[in-house]
Structure formats: structure tokens, C-alpha cells
C-alpha positions in Angstrom: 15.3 -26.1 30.2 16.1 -23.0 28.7 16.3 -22.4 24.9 18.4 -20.3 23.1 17.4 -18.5 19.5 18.9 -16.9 17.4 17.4 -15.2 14.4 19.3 -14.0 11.3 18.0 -11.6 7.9 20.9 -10.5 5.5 21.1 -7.7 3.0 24.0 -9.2 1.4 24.0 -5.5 -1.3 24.0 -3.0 1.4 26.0 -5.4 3.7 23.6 -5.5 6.8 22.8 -8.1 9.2 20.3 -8.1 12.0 20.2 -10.2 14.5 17.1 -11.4 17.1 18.3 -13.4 20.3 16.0 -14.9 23.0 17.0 -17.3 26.1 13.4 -18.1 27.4 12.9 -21.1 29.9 10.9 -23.4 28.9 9.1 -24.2 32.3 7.4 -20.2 31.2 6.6 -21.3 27.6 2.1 -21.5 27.7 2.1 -23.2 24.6 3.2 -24.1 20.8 1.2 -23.6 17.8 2.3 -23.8 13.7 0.8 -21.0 11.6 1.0 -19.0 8.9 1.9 -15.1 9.0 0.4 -12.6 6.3 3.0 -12.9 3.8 1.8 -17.0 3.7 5.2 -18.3 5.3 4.9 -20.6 7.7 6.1 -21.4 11.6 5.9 -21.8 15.0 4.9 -19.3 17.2 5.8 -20.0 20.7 3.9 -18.3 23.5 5.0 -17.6 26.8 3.1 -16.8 30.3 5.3 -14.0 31.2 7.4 -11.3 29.2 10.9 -12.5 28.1 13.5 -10.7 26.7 14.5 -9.8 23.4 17.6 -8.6 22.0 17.9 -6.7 18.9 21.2 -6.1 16.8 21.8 -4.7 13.5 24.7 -4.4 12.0 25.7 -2.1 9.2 29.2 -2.9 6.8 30.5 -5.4 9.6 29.8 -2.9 12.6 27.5 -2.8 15.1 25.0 0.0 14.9 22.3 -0.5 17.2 21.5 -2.3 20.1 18.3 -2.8 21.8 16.6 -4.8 24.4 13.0 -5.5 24.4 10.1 -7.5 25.8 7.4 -10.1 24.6 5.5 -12.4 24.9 5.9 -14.5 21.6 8.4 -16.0 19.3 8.7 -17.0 16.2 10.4 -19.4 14.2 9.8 -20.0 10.2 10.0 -23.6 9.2 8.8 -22.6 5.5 6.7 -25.9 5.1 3.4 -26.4 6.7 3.9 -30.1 7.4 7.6 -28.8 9.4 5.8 -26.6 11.3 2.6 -28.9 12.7 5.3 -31.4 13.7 7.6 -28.9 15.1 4.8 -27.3 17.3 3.8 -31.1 18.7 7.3 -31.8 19.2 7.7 -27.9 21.0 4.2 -28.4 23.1 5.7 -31.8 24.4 8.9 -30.1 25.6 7.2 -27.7 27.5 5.0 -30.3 29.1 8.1 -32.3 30.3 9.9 -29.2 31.2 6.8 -27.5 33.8 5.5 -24.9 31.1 1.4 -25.0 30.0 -1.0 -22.6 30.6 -1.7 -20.5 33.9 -3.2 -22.0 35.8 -5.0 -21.2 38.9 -3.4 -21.1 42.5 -6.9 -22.2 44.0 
């Protein structure tokens, strides 16, 4: 099952808007856990096996400035409650369990 995300910040002053996308598969996601980051906001990180892609956009007064492609390993979605995030990360660590996704495990 793939997933797509897409994540969104604002500068509404300077008119600026950057822009995260991911389109993991599932069946590669490890695992799903809900956590806090160091600024106290909460959310679930979602871990993968392998490196996916990420795609970075930022656009400045409505036009598109900069475009980059990277890797990792992790993602990250803010719920902003705790109690959102625990059941979020159940719900997501179900998903990948029905979609083939856990951890590595061992050929032999």
C-alpha cells in the first residue's frame, strides 16, 4: 500500500510556502511510534527499513525557488496531542503489519 504525504509550513508575511512530499510503501515501513520532538510537539515518527525519497519545495511570492530531492529513513507527522499520536502510531503499526512491513528480519 503506498502512502502519500504531504507536508505544509507558511510564512504568510514574507509569502513563502515549503513543501515536504513522500510516497513510501508501506510493505518497507519497520515500524510506528508517537513521540515528542524538542520543541514538546507531538507525533508520529514513522520508520522505514530502507531509504525513501524525499522531496523538498519552497516557494517564494507564489514561485517556485528551489527544488530538491533527498533521502531518509524517517517521517514525521505532528498530531499536536499526545493521546492523537499514541492512537495514530497503533493504528499506523497495524497497517504496516497487514500491508508486509515490520522489522528486518533475517533470511536464515
Amino acid at each position: 500500500m503506498d502512502l502519500k504525504v504531504q507536508s505544509f509550513s507558511f510564512n504568510i508575511l514574507a509569502d513563502n510556502k515549503f513543501v515536504e512530499k513522500y510516497a513510501p510503501s508501506l510493505n518497507l515501513a519497520e515500524r510506528a511510534e508517537a513521540g515528542q520532538n524538542k520543541d514538546g510537539d507531538w507525533g508520529v515518527w514513522l520508520h522505514f527499513n530502507s531509504t525513501i525519497y524525499q522531496y523538498d519545495e519552497s516557494y517564494i511570492r507564489g514561485k517556485l525557488e528551489l527544488k530538491e530531492e533527498n533521502k531518509t529513513k524517517v517521517i514525521v507527522l505532528f498530531t499536536g496531542e499526545q493521546d492523537l499520536a499514541k492512537r495514530s502510531a497503533k493504528a499506523f503499526n497495524l497497517l504496516i503489519q497487514l500491508c508486509g512491513g515490520g522489522p528486518n528480519k533475517e533470511p536464515f
